[in-house]
Every structure is written in structure tokens, then in C-alpha cells.
C-alpha positions in Angstrom: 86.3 75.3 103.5 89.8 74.4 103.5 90.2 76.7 100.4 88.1 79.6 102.0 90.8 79.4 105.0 94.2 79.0 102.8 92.8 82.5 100.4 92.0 84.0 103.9 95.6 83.1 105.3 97.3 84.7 101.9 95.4 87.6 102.3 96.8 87.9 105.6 100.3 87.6 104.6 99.6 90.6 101.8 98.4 92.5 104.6 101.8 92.8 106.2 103.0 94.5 103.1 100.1 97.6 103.1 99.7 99.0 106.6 99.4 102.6 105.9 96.4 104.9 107.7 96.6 106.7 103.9 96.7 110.8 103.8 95.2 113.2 105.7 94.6 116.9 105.5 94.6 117.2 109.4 97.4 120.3 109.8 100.6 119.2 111.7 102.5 121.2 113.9 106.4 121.4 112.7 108.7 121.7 115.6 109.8 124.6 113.9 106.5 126.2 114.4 106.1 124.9 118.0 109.6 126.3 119.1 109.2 130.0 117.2 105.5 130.2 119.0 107.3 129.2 122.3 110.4 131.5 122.3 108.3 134.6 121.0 105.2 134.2 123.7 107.7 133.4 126.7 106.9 135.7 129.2 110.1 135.4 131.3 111.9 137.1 128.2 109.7 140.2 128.7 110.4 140.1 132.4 113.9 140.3 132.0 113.8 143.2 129.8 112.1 144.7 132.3 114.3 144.0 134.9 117.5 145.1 132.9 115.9 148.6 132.0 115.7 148.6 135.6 118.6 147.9 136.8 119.7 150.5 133.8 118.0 153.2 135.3 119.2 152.2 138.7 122.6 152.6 137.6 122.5 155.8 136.3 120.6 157.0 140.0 123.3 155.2 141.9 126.6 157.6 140.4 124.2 160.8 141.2 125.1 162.8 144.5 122.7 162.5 147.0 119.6 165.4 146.7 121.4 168.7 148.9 119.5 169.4 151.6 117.7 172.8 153.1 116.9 173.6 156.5 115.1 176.7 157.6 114.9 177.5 161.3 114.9 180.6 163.9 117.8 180.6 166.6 118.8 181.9 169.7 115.1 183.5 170.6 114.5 184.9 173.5 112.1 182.6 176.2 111.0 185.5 177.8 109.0 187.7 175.3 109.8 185.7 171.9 110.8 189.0 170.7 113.2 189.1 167.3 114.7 192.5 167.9 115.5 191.9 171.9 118.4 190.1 171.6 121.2 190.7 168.9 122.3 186.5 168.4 118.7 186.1 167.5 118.2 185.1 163.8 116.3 183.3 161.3 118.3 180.9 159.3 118.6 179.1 156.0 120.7 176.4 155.2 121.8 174.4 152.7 124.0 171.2 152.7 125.0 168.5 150.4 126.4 165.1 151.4 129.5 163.3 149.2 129.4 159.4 149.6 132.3 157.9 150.9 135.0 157.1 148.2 134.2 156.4 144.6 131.1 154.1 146.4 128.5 156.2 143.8 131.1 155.0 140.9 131.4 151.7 141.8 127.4 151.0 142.7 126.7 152.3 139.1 129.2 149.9 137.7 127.5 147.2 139.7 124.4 147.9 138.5 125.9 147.7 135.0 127.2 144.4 135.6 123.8 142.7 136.7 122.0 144.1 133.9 124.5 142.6 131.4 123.7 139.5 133.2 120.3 139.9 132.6 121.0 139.2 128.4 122.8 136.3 128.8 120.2 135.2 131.0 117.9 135.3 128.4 120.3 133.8 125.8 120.1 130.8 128.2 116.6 130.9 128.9 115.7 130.7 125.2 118.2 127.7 124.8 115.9 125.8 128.1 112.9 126.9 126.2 114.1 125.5 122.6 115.3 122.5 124.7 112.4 121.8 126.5 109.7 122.0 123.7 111.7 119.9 121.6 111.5 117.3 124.4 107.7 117.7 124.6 107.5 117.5 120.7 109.6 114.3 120.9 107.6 112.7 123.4 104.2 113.4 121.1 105.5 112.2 118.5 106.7 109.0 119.8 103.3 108.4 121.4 102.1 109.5 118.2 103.6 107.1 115.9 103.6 104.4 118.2 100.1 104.7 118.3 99.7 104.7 114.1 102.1 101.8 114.2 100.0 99.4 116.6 96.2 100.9 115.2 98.0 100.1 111.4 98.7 96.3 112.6 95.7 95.9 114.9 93.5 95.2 111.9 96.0 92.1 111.6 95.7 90.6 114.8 92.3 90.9 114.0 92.0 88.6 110.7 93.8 86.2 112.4 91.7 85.6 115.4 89.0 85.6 112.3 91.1 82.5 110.8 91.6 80.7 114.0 88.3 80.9 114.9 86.7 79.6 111.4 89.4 77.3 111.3 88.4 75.8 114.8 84.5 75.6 113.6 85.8 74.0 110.4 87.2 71.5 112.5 89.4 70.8 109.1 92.6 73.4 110.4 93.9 72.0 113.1 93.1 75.0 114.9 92.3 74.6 118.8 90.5 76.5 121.4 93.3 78.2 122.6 94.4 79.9 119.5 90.6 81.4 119.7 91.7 82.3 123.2 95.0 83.3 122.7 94.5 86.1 119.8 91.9 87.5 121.8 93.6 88.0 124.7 96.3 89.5 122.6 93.7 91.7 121.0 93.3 92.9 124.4 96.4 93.6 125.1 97.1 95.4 122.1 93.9 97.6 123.1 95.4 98.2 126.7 98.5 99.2 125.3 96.5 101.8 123.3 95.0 103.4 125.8 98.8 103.7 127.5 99.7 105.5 124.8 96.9 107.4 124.4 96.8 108.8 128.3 100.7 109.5 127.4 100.1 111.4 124.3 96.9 113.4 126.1 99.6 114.7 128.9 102.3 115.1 126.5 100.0 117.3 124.4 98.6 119.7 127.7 102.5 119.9 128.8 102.9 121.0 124.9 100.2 123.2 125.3 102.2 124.9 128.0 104.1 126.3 125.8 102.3 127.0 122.4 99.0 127.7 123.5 95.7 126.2 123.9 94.7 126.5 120.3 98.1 124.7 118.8 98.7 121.8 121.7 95.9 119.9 120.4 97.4 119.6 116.4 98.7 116.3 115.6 102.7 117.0 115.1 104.6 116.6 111.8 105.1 112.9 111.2 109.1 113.0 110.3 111.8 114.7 112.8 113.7 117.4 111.8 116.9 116.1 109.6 118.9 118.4 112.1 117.9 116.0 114.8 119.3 113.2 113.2 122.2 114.5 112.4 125.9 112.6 113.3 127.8 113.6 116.3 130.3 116.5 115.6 134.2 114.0 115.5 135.2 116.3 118.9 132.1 115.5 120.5 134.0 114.3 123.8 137.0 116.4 123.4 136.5 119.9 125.0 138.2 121.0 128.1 136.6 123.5 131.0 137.7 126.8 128.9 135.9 125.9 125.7 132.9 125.9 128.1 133.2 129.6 128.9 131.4 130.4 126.3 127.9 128.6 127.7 125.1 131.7 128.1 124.8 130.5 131.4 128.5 130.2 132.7 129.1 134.2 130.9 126.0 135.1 133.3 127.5 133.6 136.1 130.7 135.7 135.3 129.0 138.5 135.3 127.7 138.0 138.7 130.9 137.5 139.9 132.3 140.4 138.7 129.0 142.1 140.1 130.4 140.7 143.8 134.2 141.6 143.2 132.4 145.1 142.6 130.8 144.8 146.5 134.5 143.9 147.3 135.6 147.3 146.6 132.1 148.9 147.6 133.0 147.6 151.0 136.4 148.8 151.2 134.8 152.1 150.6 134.1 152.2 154.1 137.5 152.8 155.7 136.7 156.2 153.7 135.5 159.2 155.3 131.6 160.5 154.5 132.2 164.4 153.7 129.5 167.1 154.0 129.4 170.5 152.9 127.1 172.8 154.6 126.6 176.4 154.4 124.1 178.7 156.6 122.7 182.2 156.0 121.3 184.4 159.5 118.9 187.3 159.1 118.7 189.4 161.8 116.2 191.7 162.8 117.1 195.6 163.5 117.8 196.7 167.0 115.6 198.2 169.6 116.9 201.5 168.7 116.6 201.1 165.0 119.7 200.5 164.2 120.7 197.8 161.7 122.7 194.5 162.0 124.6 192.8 160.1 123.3 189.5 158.6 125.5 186.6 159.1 126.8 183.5 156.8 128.2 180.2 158.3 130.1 177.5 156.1 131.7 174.3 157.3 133.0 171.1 156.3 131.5 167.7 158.0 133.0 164.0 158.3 132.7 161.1 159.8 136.0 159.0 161.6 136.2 155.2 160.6 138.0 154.1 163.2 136.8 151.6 164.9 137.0 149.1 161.7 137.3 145.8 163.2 133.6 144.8 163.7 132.2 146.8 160.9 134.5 147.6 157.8 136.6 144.7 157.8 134.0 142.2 158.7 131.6 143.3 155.7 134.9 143.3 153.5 135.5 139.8 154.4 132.0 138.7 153.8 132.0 140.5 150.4 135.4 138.4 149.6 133.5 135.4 151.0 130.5 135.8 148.5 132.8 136.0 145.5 135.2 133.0 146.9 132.1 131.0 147.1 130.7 132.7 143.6 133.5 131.1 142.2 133.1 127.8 143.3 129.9 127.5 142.4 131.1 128.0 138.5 133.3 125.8 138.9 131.0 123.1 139.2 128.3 124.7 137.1 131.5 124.2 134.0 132.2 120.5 135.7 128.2 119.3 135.3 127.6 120.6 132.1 130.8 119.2 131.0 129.6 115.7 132.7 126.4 116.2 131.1 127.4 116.6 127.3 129.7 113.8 127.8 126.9 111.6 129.0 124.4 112.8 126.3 127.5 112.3 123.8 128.0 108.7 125.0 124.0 107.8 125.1 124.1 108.9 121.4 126.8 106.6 120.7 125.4 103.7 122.0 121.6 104.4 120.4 123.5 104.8 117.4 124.8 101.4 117.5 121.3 99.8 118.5 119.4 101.7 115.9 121.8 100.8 113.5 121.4 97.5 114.7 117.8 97.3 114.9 117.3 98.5 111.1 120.4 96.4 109.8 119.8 93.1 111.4 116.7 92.7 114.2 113.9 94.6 112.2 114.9 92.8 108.8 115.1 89.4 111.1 111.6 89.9 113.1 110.1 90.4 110.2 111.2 87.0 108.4 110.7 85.6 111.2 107.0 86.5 111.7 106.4 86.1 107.3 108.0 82.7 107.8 105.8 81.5 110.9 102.8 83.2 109.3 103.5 81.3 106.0 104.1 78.2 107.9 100.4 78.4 109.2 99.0 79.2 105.9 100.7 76.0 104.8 99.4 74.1 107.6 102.5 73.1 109.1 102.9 76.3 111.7 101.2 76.7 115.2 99.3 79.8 116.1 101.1 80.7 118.9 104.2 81.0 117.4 102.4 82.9 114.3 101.2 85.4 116.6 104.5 85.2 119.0 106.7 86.5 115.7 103.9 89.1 114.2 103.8 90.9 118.3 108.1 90.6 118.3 108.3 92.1 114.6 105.9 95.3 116.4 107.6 95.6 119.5 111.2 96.1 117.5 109.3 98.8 115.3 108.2 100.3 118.2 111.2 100.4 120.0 113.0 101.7 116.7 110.9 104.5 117.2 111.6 105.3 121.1 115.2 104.8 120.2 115.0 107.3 117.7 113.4 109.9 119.6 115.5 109.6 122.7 118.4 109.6 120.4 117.1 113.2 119.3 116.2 114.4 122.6 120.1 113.8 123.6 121.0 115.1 121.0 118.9 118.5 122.2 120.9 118.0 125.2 123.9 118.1 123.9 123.9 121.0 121.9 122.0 123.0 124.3 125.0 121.9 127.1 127.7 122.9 124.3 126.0 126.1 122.8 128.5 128.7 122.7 131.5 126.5 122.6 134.1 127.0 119.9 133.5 124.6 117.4 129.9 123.7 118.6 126.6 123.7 116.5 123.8 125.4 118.0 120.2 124.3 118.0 118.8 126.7 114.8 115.3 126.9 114.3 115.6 127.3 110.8 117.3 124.1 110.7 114.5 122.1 111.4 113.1 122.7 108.0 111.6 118.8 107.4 
């Protein structure tokens, strides 16, 4: 029996060597795949479109004149017997007037209009940076969940044979195995199977936040099993040297810009006011022939209409002020949209420095140590001279270091995302490239 148990220990030992789950032909969705399906089906994209045509459009309607306008009445009749001929002032009328907007106000609102739709494309340079950003994050968190998952399933079956050893060895009586190694690897099998189901729940929401994006009949495809190389990839040397002006660049500080200039626009639309409103109007009389037959003359009217802003304090030059306000405030708020993205890439840069140093770490020194450690307690109970405990304490430290390589590594890539996402545009900066995610 002794024998049976020392082969059975061995092969336990060669099992730490072969813990693959072996090929399958299940497809994979690339990241590369997930983000292209993503950007092209993102129905905010359309919507902007939309809204710049509109805002197009509206630009073009804002620099016409106003429509003229007609008016057709009959004046001065006589009350007492509504008769046309009776009196000689009485006439019917046409007119025609046209009104001419204070200023250059028509200029200046199509120019404003110009301005927002502008905004509108660098909106949608931004939004498609969020959207690259956002299902690589999704991607990431799958396929840690996923991975982890392969990783504990692929060393489960280990756990098992040794519970299968401790317990022969305790009914041998001839192991020195006790009860509560029986006890013990069960309880770990347990915990292993809880842990499971952790990841498992993770990786279902992970997958229907996925699905978000790429559909319901992609989401449910197990991801590729490598990241992208471009996710991996070293930290440009500049990576915390950049000032506020190589920030300008950002899609979303150039939209803000252009709101801003959209409000110094409303400045001058504002100051348009102190300007008088001009009409033109001009008025043709028909008069009816005289009692007597004899004809009159028709008669033509023209004049010239405007309105006196002169009472500017609580009008004009409070909506000036407000205008100036807006774009004072405008401004401000760019100011710290530059200092939090700044803040932001500088923090992503630095958490990428440090999980650099622990995954270097990890696969330098810790892995390479856990996993002597757990061979050399393992091969210490094959020989007899090792406790179970420990056996199994080293074998659960040499997984939890894999495991946490592989959180590391896909928190290092979703800073990464960050930061290139926060520095896109810069001078000098790499931007995310879908066809750099080739794997």
C-alpha cells in the first residue's frame, strides 16, 4: 500500500507540470473585433451627425433676412353708408415691409451656429476615444475572470488527487496521514468551488455589460486568450512630462474651445442690442372714382422704421454682462477639465510604474519562489517527511500569485487605456489604434 501511495504522490507532482484545458475550436472575440463592432453600431455617433447637419442648416437660416411682410387693408371708410366713392381719403391698401435685424446679429448667429456644429466632430472624436476606452475595460475585465477561472478549474483536478492521497493514506493507517488532512483538503475543495462561482457571477456581468456594446449575439463568445501586444506595451520616456498646452490638443478640451468661442460669439450678439432694429415699409392706395365720375389719383406711401435703445441699463448691458459671465465661467471650467486630465494621466502613468515593478517582480522572483516552494513541500510529503497542511498551504500560495499576475496584468492594461485615451491628441502621444491590437 505504501508503494500504491508513493506512485500516487509522484504522479501528483507530474501533474503540476501539465495543467492545460488542451485546444478548442470555440471562436474568440479579439478586442479588435469587439471595439470595430462597438464604434461602428454607436448610436450617439449617428445622433451627432444629425445634430451637426442641423445646426448647419440653422446656420445658413440664421444670416437670412427675416420673410418681408404684406398687409392688405381698406382705410378711412366712411361709418355712415360704407360707401368707397363718398369720401375722397378712402382707399384700399397694400403694403409691403421688410425688417433688418439689428447690427450684424444675422452674421454673427450664423457664425455661432458654425461654431457649435464644429463642436459637434470633436465631440464625436472624443466619444469614440470613451467608447474604445470603455470596451477595452469590459474586455479586460472578461478576460481576467476568464483566465482566472481556466487557471483555478486547470489546478482543481490537483487539489483533488490530493484529498484522494490523504484519504487512502489515512485508511492505510501506514502514511501518517490524519483526519484533518481528509478534512482540511476538503474544505479547500470548497473553497476553491466558492471561488468559482465568484468568478463565474463576475464573468456573467462582465459579459451582459460587454454585450452592451457588441450585441447580444457577440457578448456571449469567450474572448481571445492573449491581450493585445499594444496593451503591453512600455510607457512612452515623457510619460510624466507634458505641460497644460500639450493638452490642447485632447478632442474634448478642442470641443470645449469651440464652445467658448460659440459664447464670445453671444458676447458680441448681445452688444448688438445698443443697435437700432430698421424697417422699410412701403404702401400702395387705390382709390375709387368720385361721385361725379371723375378719377383720383392712386396714392404710394414709403417710410423708414426704428427702434431707440435707450434705456440700456436693465436690458442691453445686463444681458452683455451675463454673455461675458458665461464665457468667464466657460473658461474656468477648461481650465480644470486640462488640470484633471492632466492629474489623471499622471496617476494612470504612476499606477503603471508601480504594476510594472510588481509584475516584474512576481514573474522574476515570487512566482518562480511559490512554485519551489509548493514542489518542495509536495516532494517532502511524497517522501514522508512533509505535512499536509503545509503541502496544500504552498500549492493554494503558488495559485493565488498566478492569479494575481493575471489581475495585475490586466489592470496594468486598463491604465494603460487610460492613459492614452487622457493623452490622445497630445504632441508626441500614441493613440489607441484598433489596428494595433492585432494579437
Amino acid at each position: 500500500m505504501n508503494n500504491l501511495l508513493h506512485v500516487y504522490k509522484t504522479a501528483i507532482i507530474g501533474a503540476l507540470f501539465f495543467t492545460s484545458l488542451g485546444l478548442s475550436a470555440e471562436p474568440r472575440l479579439a478586442l479588435e473585433e469587439a471595439i470595430d463592432i462597438a464604434v461602428r453600431g454607436d448610436p450617439w455617433s449617428a445622433q451627432s451627425i444629425q445634430l451637426q447637419k442641423a445646426l448647419l442648416d440653422e446656420s445658413v437660416a440664421a444670416a437670412a433676412l427675416p420673410d418681408p411682410r404684406i398687409t392688405l387693408s381698406a382705410a378711412n371708410l366712411p361709418t355712415d353708408t360704407f360707401d368707397t366713392r363718398q369720401e375722397g381719403m378712402t382707399q384700399a391698401t397694400i403694403g409691403l415691409s421688410q425688417r433688418f435685424p439689428r447690427g450684424d446679429s444675422r452674421y454673427l448667429a450664423r457664425d455661432k451656429k458654425k461654431e457649435l456644429a464644429e463642436s459637434q466632430s470633436f465631440q464625436r472624436e472624443n466619444r469614440q476615444e470613451l467608447v474604445i476606452r470603455s470596451v477595452t475595460y469590459l474586455w479586460l475585465e472578461l478576460w481576467k475572470t476568464q483566465e482566472s477561472v481556466r487557471l483555478i478549474e486547470s489546478n482543481r483536478g490537483l487539489f483533488e488527487q490530493l484529498a484522494d492521497v490523504a484519504e487512502a493514506g489515512y485508511t492505510s493507517t501506514m502514511n501518517g496521514s490524519r483526519q484533518q488532512d481528509i478534512i482540511r483538503a476538503s474544505l479547500e475543495l470548497t473553497r476553491l468551488d466558492d471561488r468559482l462561482t465568484a468568478l463565474h457571477s463576475r464573468m456573467e456581468t462582465a459579459r451582459e455589460e460587454l454585450g452592451e456594446w457588441v450585441g447580444s449575439d457577440t457578448f456571449r463568445l469567450r474572448v481571445s486568450e492573449r491581450i493585445p501586444p499594444n496593451l503591453l506595451a512600455r510607457l512612452p520616456s515623457t510619460a510624466f512630462d507634458f505641460s497644460d498646452n500639450t493638452l490642447i490638443s485632447h478632442s474634448s478640451i478642442r470641443a470645449t474651445d469651440q464652445l467658448i468661442d460659440a459664447g464670445a460669439i453671444d458676447i458680441e450678439l448681445a452688444r448688438q442690442a445698443y443697435k437700432p432694429e430698421w424697417t422699410v415699409s412701403a404702401k400702395y392706395g387705390f382709390r375709387d372714382r368720385a361721385p361725379n365720375g371723375q378719377d383720383r389719383a392712386d396714392l404710394f406711401s414709403v417710410g423708414i422704421g426704428f427702434d431707440l435703445p435707450i434705456f440700456t441699463g436693465n436690458r442691453q448691458d445686463r444681458t452683455v454682462s451675463a454673455a461675458v459671465a458665461r464665457v468667464e465661467a466657460a473658461k474656468s471650467d477648461r481650465m480644470l477639465q486640462v488640470r484633471r486630465i492632466k492629474a489623471e494621466a499622471r496617476a494612470a502613468a504612476a499606477r503603471i510604474k508601480r504594476l510594472d515593478d510588481r509584475i516584474r517582480l512576481y514573474e522574476q522572483a515570487l512566482l518562480p519562489q511559490t512554485a519551489e516552494q509548493a514542489n518542495a513541500a509536495l516532494s517532502a510529503y511524497n517522501n514522508d517527511d512533509g505535512d499536509f497542511a503545509e503541502a496544500v498551504r504552498a500549492r493554494i500560495a503558488e495559485l493565488n500569485a498566478q492569479v494575481e499576475l493575471i489581475q495585475m496584468t490586466a489592470e496594468r492594461a486598463k491604465n494603460l487605456t487610460s492613459f492614452r485615451y487622457l493623452t490622445a491628441g497630445a504632441s508626441g502621444r500614441p493613440s489607441f489604434s484598433l489596428k494595433n491590437s492585432q494579437e
